[in-house]
C-alpha positions, 0 to 999 in steps of 0.5 A: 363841253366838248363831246358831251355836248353841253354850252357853257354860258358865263354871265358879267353880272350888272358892274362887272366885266363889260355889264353896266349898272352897279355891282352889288355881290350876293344881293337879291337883284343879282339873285334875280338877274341869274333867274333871267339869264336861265330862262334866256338860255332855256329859250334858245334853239341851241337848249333843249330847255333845261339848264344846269349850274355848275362852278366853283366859289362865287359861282357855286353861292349864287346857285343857292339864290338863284334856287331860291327863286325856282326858275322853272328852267332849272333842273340841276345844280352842282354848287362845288365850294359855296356858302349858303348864309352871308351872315353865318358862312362868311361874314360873321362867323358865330358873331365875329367878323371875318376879315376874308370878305373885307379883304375879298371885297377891298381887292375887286373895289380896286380891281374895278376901279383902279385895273383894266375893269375900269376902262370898260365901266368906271363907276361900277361899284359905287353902292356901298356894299362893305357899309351894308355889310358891317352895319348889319352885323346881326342876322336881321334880315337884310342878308335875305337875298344872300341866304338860301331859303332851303325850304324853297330849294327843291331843285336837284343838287350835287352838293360839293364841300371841303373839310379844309374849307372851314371859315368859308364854304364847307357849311354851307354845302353841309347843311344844304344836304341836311336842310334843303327841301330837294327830294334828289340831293347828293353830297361829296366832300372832298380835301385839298385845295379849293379849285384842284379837284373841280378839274380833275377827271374824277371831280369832271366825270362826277359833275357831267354823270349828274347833269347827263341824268338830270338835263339829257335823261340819260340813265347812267346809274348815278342816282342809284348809287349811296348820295354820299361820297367822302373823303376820309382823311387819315393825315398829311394829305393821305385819303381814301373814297368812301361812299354812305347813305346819310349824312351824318353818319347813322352810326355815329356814336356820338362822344363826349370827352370831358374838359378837365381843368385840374392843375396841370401836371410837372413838365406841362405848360400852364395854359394845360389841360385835359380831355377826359371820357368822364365829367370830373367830379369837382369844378375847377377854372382856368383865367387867361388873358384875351390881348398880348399887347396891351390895350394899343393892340386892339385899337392900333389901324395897324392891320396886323392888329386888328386882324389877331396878329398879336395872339403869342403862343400859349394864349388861351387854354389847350386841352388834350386826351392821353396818347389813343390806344387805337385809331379813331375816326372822327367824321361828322359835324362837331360841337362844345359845350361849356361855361366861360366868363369874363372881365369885360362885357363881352368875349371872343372864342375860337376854337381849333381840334388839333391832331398832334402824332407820337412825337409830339409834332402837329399833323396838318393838312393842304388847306382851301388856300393852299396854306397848312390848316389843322382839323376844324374850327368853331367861333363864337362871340358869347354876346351871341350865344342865344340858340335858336331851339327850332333849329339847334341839333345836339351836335350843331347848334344854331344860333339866332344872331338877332340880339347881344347878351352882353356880361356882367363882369364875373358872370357865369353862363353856358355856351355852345359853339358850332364847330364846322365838319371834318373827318380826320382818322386820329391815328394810334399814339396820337393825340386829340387836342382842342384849343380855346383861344381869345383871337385866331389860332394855327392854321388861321392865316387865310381867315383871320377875324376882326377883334373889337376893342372891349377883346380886353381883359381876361377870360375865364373858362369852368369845366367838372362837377355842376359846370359840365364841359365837353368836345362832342366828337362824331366817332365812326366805328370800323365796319 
């Protein structure tokens, strides 16, 4: 790495590049042959014995497996954008099937199969990975060698997120902050593009003060400083560094805004409704209908299909506060909390915090794919709401995902939906708006999600008097 004076190795897992074997992705084997390849490098007489993990995306994730197994070799990682649980981050997102990892996985089948990988190794990747994957579509327990066991991951780590890389990524970088047993962890969470800042010479200087610490013993200060550097946003791409010494933000004043399902107001849309500092006194309700094309949408091969691309504009319930009287900064994780039922026996929700400026225009974000995102997104299929108490926090739950609850047509119950983090400055005269919809919302394009064929019917959601809804926003108070 130039005068720094690192080697760089790069690995062709088993079925990739000019390795044999059959590839399996994120499996526990290949968690195993990455502890041998850092024992490998650790023994070389070019290696002073100790080895660093550093890279983007797949080469961020594996570094969380690999840990897992405490290669006594070691000494530092820096996963930059990776998922930590196969099951929550990126498979199944509160229960619903991301269509991404389909897609991700069908494009390097073919790769290696049908493109130039397959002149070196043609039957690389006969093991069916995408059956395994479907067919494992609760957290049983299959998934273990592709979930990061924080308990065992003591190794120190720069732990690197994107607040647009909702619905893959961002998570799993969070909580590797908050759970993992390491006694030296830090955590950047940057904005923008998934691959940009990792060459930048800001995101270059960072990542090689982490490993000179950690792997040479020079002592430049970086541990010294506040573990946690964010970047706030403040709209359409504008950002400003700023470090803390936790995460979340000790002082986070936790907001409810309350759902208000009242009758919308003359000049508003039908599916309106309000967010609102009280809960209202009385219960009120909003029915909408989960498909937009009948019955033929939801079992239709067509990709468009499957993938929510019929979801019409207004679909679902939008709820949004009056005009803010001053800036609001919101930074942290996020949760809702609310009661919903169903005509089927299930139903899906997805939830999208949108920033709308004074003129009513939406204000969006570079996203991870380059594409234009809002603020965050939650998920939650409702047959999967049963909460893991242990490890369920006011402002994220977690839910257990080893069983389905399934409805009762009519029947009334709570949910709560995790909404990934963000940080987006609400500036004055704008205006917070939550979107709760039966299939993908704006900003969804490069993560869609697979809508099962009972995603029919309508959908109801209560709010106000006993049946208590709310936005749980972390709202940071100017210093």
């Amino acid at each position: 790495m130039g005068a720094a004076r690192y080697a760089a190795v790069r690995l062709d897992g088993r079925g990739s590049g000019k390795s044999p074997g059959q590839c399996e992705p994120w499996s526990l084997a290949e968690s195993i042959d990455f502890y041998d390849a850092i024992e490998w490098a650790a023994a070389q007489p070019w290696c002073n014995g100790n080895v660093g993990l550093s890279g983007i995306s797949y080469f961020a994730i594996n570094q969380w497996f690999a840990a897992n197994h405490q290669p006594p070799s070691l000494k530092a990682i820096i996963p930059w954008e990776g998922f930590a649980d196969i099951y929550r981050d990126a498979l199944f997102h509160g229960g619903i099937l991301s269509v991404f990892m389909t897609n991700w996985f069908t494009a390097h089948l073919m790769h290696h199969t049908l493109g130039r990988a397959s002149q070196q190794i043609p039957n690389a990747w006969q093991t069916n990975t995408l059956h395994f994957w479907l067919s494992n579509n609760l957290d049983s327990g299959a998934f273990c060698g592709a979930q990061a066991q924080w308990d065992k991951i003591t190794v120190p780590m720069l732990s690197v997120g994107n607040w647009s890389g909702m619905a893959l990524h961002l998570r799993g970088n969070t909580e590797a902050f908050m759970r993992a047993a390491s006694k030296h962890k830090k955590l950047r969470i940057q904005a923008g593009t998934h691959v940009h800042p990792f060459y930048t010479e800001e995101g270059r200087q960072d990542q090689l003060r982490f490993f000179d610490y950690w792997l040479k013993g020079i002592d430049n200060g970086v541990m010294d400083e506040p573990p946690v550097k964010l970047a706030i946003r403040k709209g359409r791409d504008e950002i400003e560094w700023r470090q803390e010494h936790e995460w979340p933000l000790a002082r986070t004043r936790w907001t409810r805004l309350y759902f208000d399902l009242s009758p919308p107001a003359p000049g508003m849309t039908a599916n309106a409704g309000y967010l609102v500092p009280t809960n209202p006194d009385e219960t009120s309700s909003r029915t909408y209908p989960s498909t937009s094309l009948g019955s033929m949408g939801s079992t239709s091969a067509a990709s468009s299909q499957v993938m929510g691309g019929g979801i019409k504009p207004g679909m679902g319930i939008a709820l949004e506060t009056p005009p803010l009287p001053n800036d609001v900064e919101v930074t942290g994780p996020l949760a809702a909390s609310f009661w919903v039922s169903s005509s089927t026996e299930d139903m899906d929700l997805f939830l999208t915090l949108r920033n709308f400026d004074a003129d009513g225009n939406e204000v969006l974000e570079t996203g991870q794919q380059g594409t234009p995102v809002p603020v965050a997104k939650g998920w939650l299929r409702v047959s999967h709401r049963e909460l893991d108490p242990e490890l369920s926090l006011p402002y994220r739950p977690y839910h257990k995902h080893q069983r389905r609850l399934f409805l009762k047509p009519g029947k009334i119950v709570k949910v709560d939906v995790e909404i990934w983090p963000t940080s987006m400055v609400f500036r004055k005269g704008h205006r917070i708006r939550l979107d709760i919809q039966p299939r993908d919302g704006v900003g969804s394009q490069s993560y869609m999600h697979y809508h099962a064929d009972y995603n029919t019917g309508t959908n109801t959601i209560y709010a106000g008097g006993e049946r208590e809804s709310y936005l749980l926003l972390p709202v940071i108070p100017a210093r």
